[in-house]
C-alpha positions, 0 to 999 in steps of 0.5 A, a space after each residue: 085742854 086750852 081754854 079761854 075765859 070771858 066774864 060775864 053774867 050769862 043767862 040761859 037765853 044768852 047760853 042757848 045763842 052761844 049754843 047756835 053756834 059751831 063752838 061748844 061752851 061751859 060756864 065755870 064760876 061764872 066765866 065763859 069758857 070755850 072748849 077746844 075741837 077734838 080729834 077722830 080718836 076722841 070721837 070715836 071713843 066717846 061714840 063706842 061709849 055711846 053705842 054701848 049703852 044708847 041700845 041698853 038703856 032705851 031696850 030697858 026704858 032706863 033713860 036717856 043716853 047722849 052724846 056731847 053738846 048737851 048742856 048741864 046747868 049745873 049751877 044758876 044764882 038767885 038771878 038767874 046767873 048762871 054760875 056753873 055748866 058742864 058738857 060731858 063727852 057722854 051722859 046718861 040721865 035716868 028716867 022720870 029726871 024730866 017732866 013730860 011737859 019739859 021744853 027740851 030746847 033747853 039746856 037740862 036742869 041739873 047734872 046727869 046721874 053719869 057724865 063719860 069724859 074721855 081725856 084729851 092730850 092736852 087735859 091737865 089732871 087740874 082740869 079732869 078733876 075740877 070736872 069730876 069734883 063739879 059733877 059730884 057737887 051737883 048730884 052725878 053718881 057715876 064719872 066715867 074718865 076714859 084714856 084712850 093711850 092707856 085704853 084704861 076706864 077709871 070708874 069714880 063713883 059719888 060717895 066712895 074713895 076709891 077710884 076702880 080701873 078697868 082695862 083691855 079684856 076686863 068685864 065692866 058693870 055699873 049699878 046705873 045699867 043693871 045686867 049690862 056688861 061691858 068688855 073695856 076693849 070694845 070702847 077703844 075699838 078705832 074702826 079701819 080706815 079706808 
């Protein structure tokens, strides 16, 4: 993915202008960094995804599921810099993360306890890990990294070195949604067109 930095100190007020328009953007190390537009195939991977788990989580009052454009502030200095944000294609935070009084026109404070991340063509592996590095960092459990060519899901999960690869027929579960079973082909389905 092409990305384009500009420096600044960003607040979360100056995040939340940068939000209002069409472009979607992270912070990295204190850079701003415009993401690059995604194709059909993204979406329609991220969507499935999305699909999948939305109904369980909500139907087993596990969390809250959302698709891309959610900001994470994973990082603010004592300033209230912000140093570090991520935008993951799908996330899942559970539960009780937010107070009921929680201003929800903000970004969220912290990471998700899954970020879902479906490569684009032009991803380098650089970027894809810096990504699953910086949420792990900040307190995600599960990465999720989809590659739509392979139709494969690499499972990531924070504390354990070993990466689990899922593919075509394979049953899926995850700790994060308990009972909940995921055909790996089901989330590379691409609906027909016309």
């Amino acid at each position: 993915m092409l990305q384009t930095p500009i420096t600044t100190k960003i607040t979360e007020a100056d995040l939340l202008r940068l939000g209002a328009s069409d472009n979607l953007f992270e912070i990295i190390d204190g850079e701003i960094i415009e993401m690059q537009p995604v194709g059909v195939q993204h979406s329609d991977i991220a969507g499935n995804t999305y699909d999948i788990l939305k109904p369980f989580a909500r139907a087993n009052k596990l969390g809250e599921v959302r698709m891309d454009s959610l900001i994470f502030v994973l990082h603010a200095d004592k300033e209230g810099g912000i140093r570090k944000t991520r935008i993951p294609d799908v996330s899942f935070v559970r539960r009780g993360r937010l107070s009921k009084d929680f201003d929800r026109s903000r970004p969220f404070p912290g990471a998700p306890d899954l970020a879902v991340e479906v490569v684009s063509p032009d991803e380098s592996a650089d970027e894809l890990l810096a990504k699953i590095r910086d949420y792990f960092a900040y307190g995600t459990d599960e990465v999720w990294v989809l590659y739509s060519e392979q139709k494969e899901l690499h499972q990531y999960i924070r504390d354990e070195n070993n990466i689990r690869v899922f593919r075509g027929e394979t049953i899926f579960t995850s700790a994060l949604f308990p009972g909940l079973s995921i055909k790996i082909a089901d989330l590379f389905i691409i609906p027909e067109v016309g």
